[in-house]
N, C-alpha and C positions, 0 to 999 in steps of 0.2 A: 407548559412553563409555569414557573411558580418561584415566589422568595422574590421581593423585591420589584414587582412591577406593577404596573396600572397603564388602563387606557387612557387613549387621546385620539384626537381626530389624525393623527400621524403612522397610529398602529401601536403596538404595546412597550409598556420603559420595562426595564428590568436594568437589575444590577448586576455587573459580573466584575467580581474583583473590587478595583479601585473605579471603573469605565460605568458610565451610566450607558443604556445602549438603546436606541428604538430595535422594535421588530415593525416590521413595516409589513403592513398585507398578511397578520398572521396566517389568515384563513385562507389564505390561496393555494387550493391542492396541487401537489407537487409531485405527484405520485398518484395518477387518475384513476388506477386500476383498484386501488390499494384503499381512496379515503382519506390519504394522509396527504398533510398540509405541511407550511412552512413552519408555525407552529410545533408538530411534531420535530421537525428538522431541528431548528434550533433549539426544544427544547434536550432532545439527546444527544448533538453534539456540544450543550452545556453542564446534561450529566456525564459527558463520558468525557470531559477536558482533560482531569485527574492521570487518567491513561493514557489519552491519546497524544497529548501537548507535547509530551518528555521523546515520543516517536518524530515529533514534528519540527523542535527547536534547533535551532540553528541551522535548516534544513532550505535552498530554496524551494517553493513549491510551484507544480503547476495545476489547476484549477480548474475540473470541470464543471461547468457552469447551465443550469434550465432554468432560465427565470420563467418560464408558461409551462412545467412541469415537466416530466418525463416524456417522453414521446412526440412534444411541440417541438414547435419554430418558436427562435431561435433559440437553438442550444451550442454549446462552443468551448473550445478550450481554451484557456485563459494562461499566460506565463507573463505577460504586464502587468507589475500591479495598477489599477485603473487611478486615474487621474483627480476623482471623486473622492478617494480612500480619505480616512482623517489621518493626519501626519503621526499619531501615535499608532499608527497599522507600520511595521517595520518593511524597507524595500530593499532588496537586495541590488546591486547592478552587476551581473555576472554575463562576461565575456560569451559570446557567439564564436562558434569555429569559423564561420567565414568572414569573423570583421563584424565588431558593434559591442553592443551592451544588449541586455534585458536587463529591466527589472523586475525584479520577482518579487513577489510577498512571501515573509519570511513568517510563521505562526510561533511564536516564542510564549504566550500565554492564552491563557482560556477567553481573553474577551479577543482577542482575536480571530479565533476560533469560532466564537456565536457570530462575529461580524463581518465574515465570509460566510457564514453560512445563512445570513439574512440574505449576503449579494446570492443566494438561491444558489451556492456551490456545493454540489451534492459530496461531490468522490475529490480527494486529495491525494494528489500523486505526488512523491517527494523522491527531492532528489538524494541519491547512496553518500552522496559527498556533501558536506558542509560549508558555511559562505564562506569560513574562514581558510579552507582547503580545497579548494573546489577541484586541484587536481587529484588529490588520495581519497579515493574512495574508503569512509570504516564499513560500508556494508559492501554484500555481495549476495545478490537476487537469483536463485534459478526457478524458474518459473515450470510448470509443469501444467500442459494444455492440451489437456482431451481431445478428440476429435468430436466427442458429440458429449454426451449429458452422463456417460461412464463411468461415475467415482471409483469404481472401484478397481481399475486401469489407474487410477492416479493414485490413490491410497496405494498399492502395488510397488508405481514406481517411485513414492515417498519414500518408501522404506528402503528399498535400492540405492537410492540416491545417498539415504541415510547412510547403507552400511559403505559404500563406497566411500562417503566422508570421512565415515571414524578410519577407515584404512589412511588416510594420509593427517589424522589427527585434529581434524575439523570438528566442531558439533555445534551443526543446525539447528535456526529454530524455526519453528511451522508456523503459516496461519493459510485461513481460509482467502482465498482472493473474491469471493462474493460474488463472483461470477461461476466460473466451470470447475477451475483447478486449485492449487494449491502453490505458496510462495515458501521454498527454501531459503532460511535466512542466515547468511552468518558473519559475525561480526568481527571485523578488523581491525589490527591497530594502525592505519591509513599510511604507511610505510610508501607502499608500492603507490605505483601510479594506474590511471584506467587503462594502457594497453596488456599491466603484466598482470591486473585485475581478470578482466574479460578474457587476454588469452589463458589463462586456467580455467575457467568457469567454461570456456569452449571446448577446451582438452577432456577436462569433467563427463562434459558430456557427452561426448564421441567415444569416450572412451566404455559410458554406460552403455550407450546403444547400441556401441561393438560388440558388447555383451549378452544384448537380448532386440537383435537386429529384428526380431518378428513383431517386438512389443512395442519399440523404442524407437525414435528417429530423431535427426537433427534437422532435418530439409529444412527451409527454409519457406520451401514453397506448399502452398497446400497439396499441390495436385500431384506430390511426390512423397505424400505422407501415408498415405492409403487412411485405414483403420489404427495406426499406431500413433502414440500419444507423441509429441511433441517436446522435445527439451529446449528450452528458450532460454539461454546466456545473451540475450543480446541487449538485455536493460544493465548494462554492465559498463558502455562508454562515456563518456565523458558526455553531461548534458541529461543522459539519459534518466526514466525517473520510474517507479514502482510503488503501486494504492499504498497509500498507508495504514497501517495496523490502527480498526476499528473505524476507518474509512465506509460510508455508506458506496452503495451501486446504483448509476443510473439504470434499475432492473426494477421487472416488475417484483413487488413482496418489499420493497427494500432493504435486499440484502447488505449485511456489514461483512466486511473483509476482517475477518477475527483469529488475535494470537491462538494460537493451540498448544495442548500440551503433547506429549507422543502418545502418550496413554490415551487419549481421545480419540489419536486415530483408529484404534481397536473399537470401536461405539460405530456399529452395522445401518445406526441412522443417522448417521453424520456424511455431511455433501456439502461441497463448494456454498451454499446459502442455507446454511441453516441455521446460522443467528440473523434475525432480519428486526428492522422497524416495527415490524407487526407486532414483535413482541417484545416490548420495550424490558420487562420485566426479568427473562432471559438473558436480553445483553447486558443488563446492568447486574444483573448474579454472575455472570459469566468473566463483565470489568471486572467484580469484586474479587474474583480468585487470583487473577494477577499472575496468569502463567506464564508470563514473562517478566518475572518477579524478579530472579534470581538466574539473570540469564548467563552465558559460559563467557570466560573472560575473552576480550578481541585477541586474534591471534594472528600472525604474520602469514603472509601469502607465499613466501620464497621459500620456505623449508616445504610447506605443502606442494607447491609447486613441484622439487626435487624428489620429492615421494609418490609423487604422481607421475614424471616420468620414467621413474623405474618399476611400477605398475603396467603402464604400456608398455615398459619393452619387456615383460615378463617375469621382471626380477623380484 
Protein backbone atom coordinates (compact mmCIF):
# COMPACT_ATOMS: atom_id res chain seq x y z
CA UNK A 1 0.00 0.00 0.00
CA UNK A 2 1.21 3.36 -0.56
CA UNK A 3 -0.18 7.29 -1.08
CA UNK A 4 -1.69 8.58 1.91
CA UNK A 5 -0.98 6.47 4.89
CA UNK A 6 1.05 6.01 8.21
CA UNK A 7 1.10 3.82 11.19
CA UNK A 8 -0.49 3.63 14.41
CA UNK A 9 -0.89 1.19 17.07
CA UNK A 10 -4.47 0.53 15.30
CA UNK A 11 -2.72 -0.83 11.88
CA UNK A 12 -2.08 1.44 8.93
CA UNK A 13 -4.38 5.06 7.73
CA UNK A 14 -4.58 5.48 4.18
CA UNK A 15 -6.73 7.53 2.14
CA UNK A 16 -9.07 6.42 -0.49
CA UNK A 17 -11.18 8.91 -2.07
CA UNK A 18 -12.84 11.27 0.26
CA UNK A 19 -12.65 8.10 3.29
CA UNK A 20 -9.74 8.01 5.60
CA UNK A 21 -9.47 4.19 6.23
CA UNK A 22 -7.52 2.12 8.92
CA UNK A 23 -5.95 -1.27 7.57
CA UNK A 24 -5.96 -3.21 10.71
CA UNK A 25 -3.37 -6.28 11.15
CA UNK A 26 -1.77 -5.39 7.75
CA UNK A 27 0.68 -8.04 8.25
CA UNK A 28 -1.61 -10.90 8.86
CA UNK A 29 -1.01 -13.60 5.91
CA UNK A 30 -3.90 -14.36 4.35
CA UNK A 31 -2.72 -16.52 1.91
CA UNK A 32 -0.29 -19.05 3.99
CA UNK A 33 1.03 -20.87 1.06
CA UNK A 34 1.68 -17.84 -1.05
CA UNK A 35 3.47 -15.05 1.85
CA UNK A 36 0.85 -12.83 1.24
CA UNK A 37 -0.83 -10.73 3.56
CA UNK A 38 -3.75 -8.45 4.24
CA UNK A 39 -1.56 -5.71 3.19
CA UNK A 40 -1.12 -7.21 -0.19
CA UNK A 41 -5.04 -7.65 -0.30
CA UNK A 42 -5.91 -4.37 0.26
CA UNK A 43 -3.33 -2.94 -1.46
CA UNK A 44 -4.65 -4.52 -4.99
CA UNK A 45 -8.01 -4.41 -4.44
CA UNK A 46 -7.19 -0.37 -4.08
CA UNK A 47 -5.35 -0.54 -7.24
CA UNK A 48 -7.65 -2.29 -9.10
CA UNK A 49 -10.92 -0.24 -7.80
CA UNK A 50 -10.73 1.83 -11.15
CA UNK A 51 -11.97 -1.57 -12.88
CA UNK A 52 -13.55 -3.37 -10.68
CA UNK A 53 -16.01 -0.86 -8.74
CA UNK A 54 -18.13 0.01 -12.31
CA UNK A 55 -18.66 -4.36 -12.20
CA UNK A 56 -19.64 -3.90 -8.59
CA UNK A 57 -22.19 -0.81 -8.44
CA UNK A 58 -25.27 -0.89 -7.82
CA UNK A 59 -25.00 -4.60 -7.42
CA UNK A 60 -26.07 -6.57 -4.21
CA UNK A 61 -23.10 -8.53 -3.08
CA UNK A 62 -22.26 -11.57 -1.30
CA UNK A 63 -19.04 -11.78 0.52
CA UNK A 64 -16.58 -14.48 1.01
CA UNK A 65 -14.90 -13.87 3.91
CA UNK A 66 -11.07 -15.54 5.94
CA UNK A 67 -10.25 -13.36 8.57
CA UNK A 68 -7.23 -16.23 9.73
CA UNK A 69 -6.34 -16.69 6.03
CA UNK A 70 -7.10 -19.12 3.43
CA UNK A 71 -7.39 -22.43 4.60
CA UNK A 72 -8.29 -21.50 8.44
CA UNK A 73 -11.14 -21.47 10.76
CA UNK A 74 -13.40 -19.42 10.41
CA UNK A 75 -14.00 -18.72 7.06
CA UNK A 76 -17.85 -17.96 5.82
CA UNK A 77 -20.01 -16.39 3.40
CA UNK A 78 -21.33 -13.37 4.21
CA UNK A 79 -24.89 -11.68 2.43
CA UNK A 80 -25.46 -9.38 5.85
CA UNK A 81 -23.96 -6.38 5.80
CA UNK A 82 -22.42 -6.73 9.35
CA UNK A 83 -23.67 -4.55 12.01
CA UNK A 84 -20.05 -2.99 12.81
CA UNK A 85 -19.92 -1.51 9.17
CA UNK A 86 -19.69 2.55 9.24
CA UNK A 87 -22.99 4.02 7.97
CA UNK A 88 -21.28 5.27 4.75
CA UNK A 89 -20.72 1.35 3.74
CA UNK A 90 -24.13 1.29 1.60
CA UNK A 91 -26.82 -1.67 2.60
CA UNK A 92 -29.16 -2.96 0.52
CA UNK A 93 -32.50 -4.72 2.10
CA UNK A 94 -33.49 -7.18 -0.63
CA UNK A 95 -36.40 -9.58 -0.38
CA UNK A 96 -35.63 -13.52 0.47
CA UNK A 97 -37.98 -15.95 -1.63
CA UNK A 98 -39.21 -17.48 1.34
CA UNK A 99 -40.25 -14.30 3.40
CA UNK A 100 -37.75 -11.48 4.88
CA UNK A 101 -35.14 -9.19 3.98
CA UNK A 102 -31.26 -9.23 3.74
CA UNK A 103 -29.17 -6.91 3.83
CA UNK A 104 -26.56 -6.77 1.58
CA UNK A 105 -23.55 -4.42 1.03
CA UNK A 106 -23.73 -2.65 -1.88
CA UNK A 107 -19.72 -1.63 -3.35
CA UNK A 108 -20.67 1.62 -5.31
CA UNK A 109 -16.99 3.18 -4.67
CA UNK A 110 -13.33 2.42 -4.17
CA UNK A 111 -13.23 3.09 -0.37
CA UNK A 112 -15.66 0.63 -0.08
CA UNK A 113 -13.87 -1.65 -1.70
CA UNK A 114 -10.45 -1.43 0.53
CA UNK A 115 -13.15 -1.68 3.56
CA UNK A 116 -14.34 -5.16 2.83
CA UNK A 117 -11.44 -6.18 1.96
CA UNK A 118 -9.81 -5.04 5.41
CA UNK A 119 -13.06 -7.12 6.80
CA UNK A 120 -10.45 -9.93 5.08
CA UNK A 121 -13.06 -10.53 2.13
CA UNK A 122 -11.29 -12.23 -0.35
CA UNK A 123 -13.72 -13.16 -3.54
CA UNK A 124 -16.90 -11.01 -4.29
CA UNK A 125 -19.72 -12.61 -5.69
CA UNK A 126 -22.47 -10.16 -7.12
CA UNK A 127 -25.58 -10.29 -7.83
CA UNK A 128 -26.66 -10.31 -12.25
CA UNK A 129 -29.58 -7.94 -11.19
CA UNK A 130 -29.29 -4.55 -9.54
CA UNK A 131 -30.95 -3.09 -6.18
CA UNK A 132 -32.94 -0.94 -8.09
CA UNK A 133 -34.41 -4.23 -10.29
CA UNK A 134 -33.70 -6.95 -8.41
CA UNK A 135 -36.38 -8.79 -10.56
CA UNK A 136 -34.65 -8.12 -14.37
CA UNK A 137 -31.55 -9.48 -14.52
CA UNK A 138 -29.02 -7.03 -17.15
CA UNK A 139 -26.49 -9.88 -17.01
CA UNK A 140 -26.47 -13.42 -17.83
CA UNK A 141 -23.74 -15.99 -16.49
CA UNK A 142 -23.00 -19.37 -18.17
CA UNK A 143 -20.36 -20.81 -16.51
CA UNK A 144 -18.24 -23.48 -17.91
CA UNK A 145 -16.80 -26.28 -15.20
CA UNK A 146 -14.19 -28.83 -15.92
CA UNK A 147 -14.27 -31.81 -14.53
CA UNK A 148 -10.63 -31.78 -13.39
CA UNK A 149 -7.68 -29.19 -14.17
CA UNK A 150 -8.39 -29.49 -18.40
CA UNK A 151 -8.35 -25.85 -19.96
CA UNK A 152 -8.30 -26.82 -22.77
CA UNK A 153 -11.82 -28.83 -22.73
CA UNK A 154 -13.14 -25.39 -21.65
CA UNK A 155 -11.29 -23.10 -24.10
CA UNK A 156 -12.95 -25.68 -26.60
CA UNK A 157 -16.29 -25.28 -25.21
CA UNK A 158 -15.71 -21.40 -25.02
CA UNK A 159 -15.72 -21.11 -28.40
CA UNK A 160 -18.82 -23.44 -28.94
CA UNK A 161 -20.73 -21.63 -26.65
CA UNK A 162 -19.48 -18.47 -28.53
CA UNK A 163 -20.51 -19.66 -31.93
CA UNK A 164 -23.78 -20.81 -30.68
CA UNK A 165 -24.33 -17.21 -29.24
CA UNK A 166 -23.53 -15.32 -32.46
CA UNK A 167 -26.36 -17.87 -34.08
CA UNK A 168 -29.18 -16.12 -32.17
CA UNK A 169 -27.29 -12.76 -32.05
CA UNK A 170 -25.79 -12.68 -28.64
CA UNK A 171 -22.05 -11.50 -28.06
CA UNK A 172 -20.33 -12.63 -25.04
CA UNK A 173 -17.91 -11.58 -22.98
CA UNK A 174 -15.15 -13.85 -21.23
CA UNK A 175 -13.17 -13.88 -18.02
CA UNK A 176 -11.33 -16.14 -16.13
CA UNK A 177 -13.18 -17.52 -13.00
CA UNK A 178 -9.89 -18.06 -10.91
CA UNK A 179 -10.69 -21.16 -10.12
CA UNK A 180 -11.06 -24.14 -12.95
CA UNK A 181 -13.17 -22.53 -15.84
CA UNK A 182 -14.23 -19.79 -17.61
CA UNK A 183 -17.54 -17.18 -17.21
CA UNK A 184 -19.73 -16.40 -20.41
CA UNK A 185 -20.95 -13.00 -20.08
CA UNK A 186 -23.64 -11.20 -21.66
CA UNK A 187 -25.19 -8.14 -21.10
CA UNK A 188 -28.88 -7.21 -21.11
CA UNK A 189 -31.15 -4.78 -21.26
CA UNK A 190 -33.13 -6.15 -17.92
CA UNK A 191 -36.48 -6.32 -19.93
CA UNK A 192 -37.21 -9.90 -19.03
CA UNK A 193 -37.47 -11.31 -15.74
CA UNK A 194 -35.20 -14.32 -14.01
CA UNK A 195 -37.45 -17.28 -15.14
CA UNK A 196 -37.40 -16.23 -18.87
CA UNK A 197 -33.60 -15.31 -18.05
CA UNK A 198 -32.45 -18.84 -16.81
CA UNK A 199 -35.02 -20.62 -19.06
CA UNK A 200 -32.84 -19.59 -22.12
CA UNK A 201 -29.43 -19.89 -20.69
CA UNK A 202 -30.83 -23.75 -19.85
CA UNK A 203 -32.36 -24.17 -23.38
CA UNK A 204 -28.58 -22.79 -24.41
CA UNK A 205 -27.21 -25.36 -22.97
CA UNK A 206 -29.04 -28.44 -23.63
CA UNK A 207 -29.01 -27.47 -26.73
CA UNK A 208 -24.96 -27.23 -26.91
CA UNK A 209 -24.46 -30.49 -25.26
CA UNK A 210 -27.08 -32.00 -27.70
CA UNK A 211 -24.60 -31.24 -29.79
CA UNK A 212 -21.45 -32.65 -28.54
CA UNK A 213 -23.24 -35.15 -26.00
CA UNK A 214 -19.40 -36.81 -25.61
CA UNK A 215 -17.87 -33.43 -24.70
CA UNK A 216 -20.74 -31.65 -22.95
CA UNK A 217 -23.33 -32.20 -20.27
CA UNK A 218 -25.88 -30.46 -18.23
CA UNK A 219 -26.29 -33.02 -15.31
CA UNK A 220 -26.46 -31.70 -12.61
CA UNK A 221 -25.22 -34.20 -10.56
CA UNK A 222 -21.47 -35.12 -10.64
CA UNK A 223 -21.78 -38.68 -10.78
CA UNK A 224 -23.53 -38.31 -14.13
CA UNK A 225 -21.06 -36.25 -15.61
CA UNK A 226 -18.46 -38.71 -16.31
CA UNK A 227 -15.21 -36.89 -17.92
CA UNK A 228 -17.33 -34.03 -19.75
CA UNK A 229 -17.28 -30.55 -18.95
CA UNK A 230 -20.20 -29.24 -17.29
CA UNK A 231 -22.67 -26.34 -18.48
CA UNK A 232 -23.79 -24.39 -15.51
CA UNK A 233 -26.98 -21.95 -16.23
CA UNK A 234 -27.98 -22.22 -12.80
CA UNK A 235 -26.46 -18.75 -11.36
CA UNK A 236 -29.18 -17.26 -13.51
CA UNK A 237 -32.34 -17.17 -10.73
CA UNK A 238 -33.34 -14.83 -8.75
CA UNK A 239 -30.93 -14.21 -5.73
CA UNK A 240 -28.40 -16.11 -7.40
CA UNK A 241 -24.74 -14.37 -7.75
CA UNK A 242 -21.40 -14.92 -9.93
CA UNK A 243 -17.28 -13.81 -8.76
CA UNK A 244 -16.84 -10.73 -10.02
CA UNK A 245 -14.57 -9.51 -12.72
CA UNK A 246 -10.93 -9.03 -11.12
CA UNK A 247 -12.32 -10.63 -7.95
CA UNK A 248 -9.51 -12.53 -6.00
CA UNK A 249 -9.93 -16.77 -5.09
CA UNK A 250 -9.89 -18.14 -1.97
CA UNK A 251 -7.02 -20.51 -3.81
CA UNK A 252 -3.69 -21.29 -3.28
CA UNK A 253 -1.44 -18.47 -5.75
CA UNK A 254 -4.11 -16.06 -5.33
CA UNK A 255 -5.82 -16.37 -8.32
CA UNK A 256 -8.09 -13.24 -9.84
CA UNK A 257 -11.06 -13.95 -11.76
CA UNK A 258 -9.93 -11.69 -14.93
CA UNK A 259 -12.05 -9.93 -17.99
CA UNK A 260 -10.50 -11.55 -21.27
CA UNK A 261 -10.47 -10.58 -24.53
CA UNK A 262 -11.27 -13.73 -27.39
CA UNK A 263 -8.03 -13.26 -28.82
CA UNK A 264 -6.40 -14.34 -25.40
CA UNK A 265 -8.06 -17.29 -25.63
CA UNK A 266 -5.75 -18.45 -28.59
CA UNK A 267 -2.46 -17.87 -25.88
CA UNK A 268 -1.59 -22.07 -25.24
CA UNK A 269 -0.59 -20.51 -21.61
CA UNK A 270 -3.46 -19.11 -20.49
CA UNK A 271 -5.79 -21.29 -17.66
CA UNK A 272 -8.49 -20.55 -15.27
CA UNK A 273 -5.47 -18.70 -12.83
CA UNK A 274 -3.28 -17.23 -14.60
CA UNK A 275 -3.50 -13.77 -13.46
CA UNK A 276 -2.83 -14.10 -9.62
CA UNK A 277 -1.74 -11.86 -6.49
CA UNK A 278 1.60 -13.25 -7.08
CA UNK A 279 2.10 -11.14 -9.62
CA UNK A 280 0.78 -7.96 -8.88
CA UNK A 281 2.48 -6.37 -11.91
CA UNK A 282 0.71 -8.55 -14.53
CA UNK A 283 -2.76 -7.86 -13.16
CA UNK A 284 -2.39 -4.20 -13.07
CA UNK A 285 -0.95 -4.36 -17.03
CA UNK A 286 -3.53 -6.50 -17.69
CA UNK A 287 -6.47 -3.83 -15.64
CA UNK A 288 -4.68 -1.21 -17.81
CA UNK A 289 -5.75 -2.79 -21.29
CA UNK A 290 -9.39 -2.67 -20.17
CA UNK A 291 -10.89 -5.50 -22.42
CA UNK A 292 -13.93 -4.76 -21.32
CA UNK A 293 -13.60 -1.38 -22.48
CA UNK A 294 -15.76 -1.37 -25.13
CA UNK A 295 -18.19 -4.00 -24.37
CA UNK A 296 -21.38 -4.94 -27.08
CA UNK A 297 -24.50 -3.04 -26.39
CA UNK A 298 -27.22 -5.01 -23.74
CA UNK A 299 -29.53 -6.75 -25.75
CA UNK A 300 -32.91 -8.22 -25.20
CA UNK A 301 -33.51 -11.92 -24.15
CA UNK A 302 -37.05 -12.61 -26.34
CA UNK A 303 -35.91 -12.15 -29.79
CA UNK A 304 -32.90 -14.54 -28.83
CA UNK A 305 -35.08 -16.53 -27.10
CA UNK A 306 -37.26 -17.08 -30.60
CA UNK A 307 -34.15 -17.84 -32.43
CA UNK A 308 -33.05 -20.35 -30.28
CA UNK A 309 -36.05 -22.14 -30.55
CA UNK A 310 -36.16 -22.46 -34.00
CA UNK A 311 -32.42 -23.77 -33.84
CA UNK A 312 -33.91 -26.79 -31.66
CA UNK A 313 -36.33 -27.57 -33.78
CA UNK A 314 -33.98 -27.61 -36.72
CA UNK A 315 -35.14 -24.55 -38.51
Amino acid sequence: MSGGQGAGEDGERLRVGRRALTVHRPGKVLYPGDGLTKGDVVGYYRAVAPHMVPHLRERPLMLERHPEGVGEQPHFMQKNAGAHYPGWVRRAPMAKEGGGTVDHPVCDDAATLVYLADQAALTFHRWLSTVGRPHHPDLLVLDLDPPGDDFAAVREAALRFRDLLAEVELDPLLMTTGSRGLHLVVRLDGRAGHDTVRAFAQDAAELLASRHPDRLTTAVRKGRRGDRLFLDSGRNAYAQTAVAPWSLRSRPGAPVAAPLTWEQLDDPGLDARTFSLRDPDGVHAHAASRPWARPPRPRGIAAAARRLEKLRRGG
